[in-house]
C-alpha positions in Angstrom: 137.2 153.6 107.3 136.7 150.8 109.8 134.6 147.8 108.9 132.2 147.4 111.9 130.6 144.2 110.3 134.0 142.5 109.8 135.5 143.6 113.5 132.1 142.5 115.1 132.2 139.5 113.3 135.5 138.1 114.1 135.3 139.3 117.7 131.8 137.0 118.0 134.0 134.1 116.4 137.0 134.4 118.6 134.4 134.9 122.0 132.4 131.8 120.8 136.0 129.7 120.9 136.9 131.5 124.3 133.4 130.2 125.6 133.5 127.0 124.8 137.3 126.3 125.6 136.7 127.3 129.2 133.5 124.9 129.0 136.0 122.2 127.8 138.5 123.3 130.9 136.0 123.3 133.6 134.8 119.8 132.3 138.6 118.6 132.7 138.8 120.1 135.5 135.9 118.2 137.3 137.5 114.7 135.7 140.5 115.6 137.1 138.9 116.0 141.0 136.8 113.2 140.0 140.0 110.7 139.4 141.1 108.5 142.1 145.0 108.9 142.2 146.8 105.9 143.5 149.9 107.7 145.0 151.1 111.0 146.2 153.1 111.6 142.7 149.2 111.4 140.8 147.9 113.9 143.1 150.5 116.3 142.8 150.3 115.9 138.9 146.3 116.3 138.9 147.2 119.7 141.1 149.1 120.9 138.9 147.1 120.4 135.7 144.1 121.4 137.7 145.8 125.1 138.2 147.4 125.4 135.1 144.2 124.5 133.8 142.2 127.4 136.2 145.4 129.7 135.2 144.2 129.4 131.4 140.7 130.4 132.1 141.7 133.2 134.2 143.4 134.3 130.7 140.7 133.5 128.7 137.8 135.1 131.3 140.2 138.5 130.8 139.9 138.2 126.9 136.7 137.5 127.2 135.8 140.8 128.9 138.0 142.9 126.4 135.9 141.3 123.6 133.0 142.5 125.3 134.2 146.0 125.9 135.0 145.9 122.5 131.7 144.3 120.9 130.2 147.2 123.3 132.6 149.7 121.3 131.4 149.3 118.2 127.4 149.7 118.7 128.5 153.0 120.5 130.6 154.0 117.5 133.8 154.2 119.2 135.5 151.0 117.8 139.3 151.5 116.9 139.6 155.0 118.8 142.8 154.3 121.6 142.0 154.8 125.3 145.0 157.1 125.9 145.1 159.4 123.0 141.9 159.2 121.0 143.8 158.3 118.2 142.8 155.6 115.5 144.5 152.1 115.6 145.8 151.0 112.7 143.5 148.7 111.0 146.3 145.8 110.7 146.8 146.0 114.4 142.8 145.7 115.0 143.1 142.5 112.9 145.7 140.7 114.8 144.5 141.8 117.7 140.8 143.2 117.2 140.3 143.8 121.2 142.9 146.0 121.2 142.3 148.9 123.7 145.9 151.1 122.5 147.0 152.0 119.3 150.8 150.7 118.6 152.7 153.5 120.2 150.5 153.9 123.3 151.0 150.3 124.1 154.7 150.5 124.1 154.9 153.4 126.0 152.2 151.5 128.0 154.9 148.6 128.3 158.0 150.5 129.3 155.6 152.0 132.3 154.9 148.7 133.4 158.7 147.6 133.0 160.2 150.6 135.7 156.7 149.8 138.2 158.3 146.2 138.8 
């Protein structure tokens, strides 16, 4: 038996850090265009760690969305069920990775699809 109040609980946690980390990258992010560089080597640097900074809240935006979708799961009742077999996760993967959408085997299988597409 799945622990809604426990799963809904970390998720909120870990979508509170996601929130304010991209607050704390968008705020570097406007220091960094708001920096006068003195030679062509600074700006190049500040481009860089201005997209690897917009890279990482890309990542965390897509997390962010997951954790929704899964916050949305569990007040429908449907927490922990896999999208391709309708099969319960395991209850250790839901704690590593509580937004999981696959159980264990439909994510590899999930994987090697992905691996022959590229």
């Amino acid at each position: 038996m799945i622990d809604y109040t426990f799963f809904e609980k970390l998720l909120s946690e870990r979508l509170n850090k996601l929130c304010e980390s991209i607050e704390h990258k968008n705020t570097h992010i406007a220091q960094i265009q708001n920096t006068h560089h003195k030679d062509n080597g600074d700006i190049v640097g500040a481009g860089l760690q201005g997209n690897l900074e917009m890279g990482m809240i890309d990542l965390y935006q897509q997390e962010i969305n997951d954790i929704r979708n899964s916050l949305q799961k569990i007040k429908d009742g449907v927490f922990g069920i896999c999208e391709m077999c309708d099969d319960d996760i395991d209850v250790e993967r839901l704690k590593a990775k509580p937004h999981a959408k696959y159980c264990i085997n439909c994510r590899e299988l999930f994987e090697k699809t992905q691996k022959k597409e590229r």
